[in-house]
N, C-alpha and C positions, 0 to 999 in steps of 0.2 A: 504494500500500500504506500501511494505518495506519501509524504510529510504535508498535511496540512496545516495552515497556520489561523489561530483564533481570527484573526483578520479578513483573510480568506472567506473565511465561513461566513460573518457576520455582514462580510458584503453582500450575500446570497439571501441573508435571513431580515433583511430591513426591512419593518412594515408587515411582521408577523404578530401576534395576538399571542400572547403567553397567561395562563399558563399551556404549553404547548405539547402533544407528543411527537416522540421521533419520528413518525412517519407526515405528522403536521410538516416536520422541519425540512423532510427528503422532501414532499411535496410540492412547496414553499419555493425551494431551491432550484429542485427544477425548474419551475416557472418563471426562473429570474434567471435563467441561460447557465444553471451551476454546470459545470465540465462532472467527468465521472470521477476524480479520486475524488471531490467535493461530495458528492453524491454516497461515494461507495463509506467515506471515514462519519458521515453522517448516520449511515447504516449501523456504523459499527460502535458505534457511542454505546458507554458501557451503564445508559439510564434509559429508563423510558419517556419519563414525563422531566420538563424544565417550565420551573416558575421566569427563565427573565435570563437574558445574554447571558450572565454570567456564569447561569447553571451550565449551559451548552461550552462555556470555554473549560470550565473546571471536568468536565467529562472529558475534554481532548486532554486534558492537561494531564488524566488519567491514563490514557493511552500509549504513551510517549512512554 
């Protein structure tokens, strides 16, 4: 899997509605032109549900 970067993602997820599930987020993403390591490290987030950005960065931050 690429390295994605919190940055990254949060370009993808502007203008989303939280509290959200991962698949809100994969959805989201795609609709906003995310590439596939975007898509795929989205998938693989190690929560289901995120209250607010910074749930979503601390789940990558998990990853790593």
């Amino acid at each position: 899997m690429a390295q994605v970067s919190p940055v990254q993602l949060q370009k993808f997820l502007g203008g989303i509605d939280y509290p959200a599930r991962k698949d809100d987020l994969v959805r989201v993403a795609r609709s906003k032109g995310a590439d596939d390591d975007v898509l795929e490290t989205l998938r693989e987030l190690p929560i289901e549900q995120f209250n607010g950005p910074s749930d979503v960065n601390e789940a990558l931050g998990r990853m790593s």
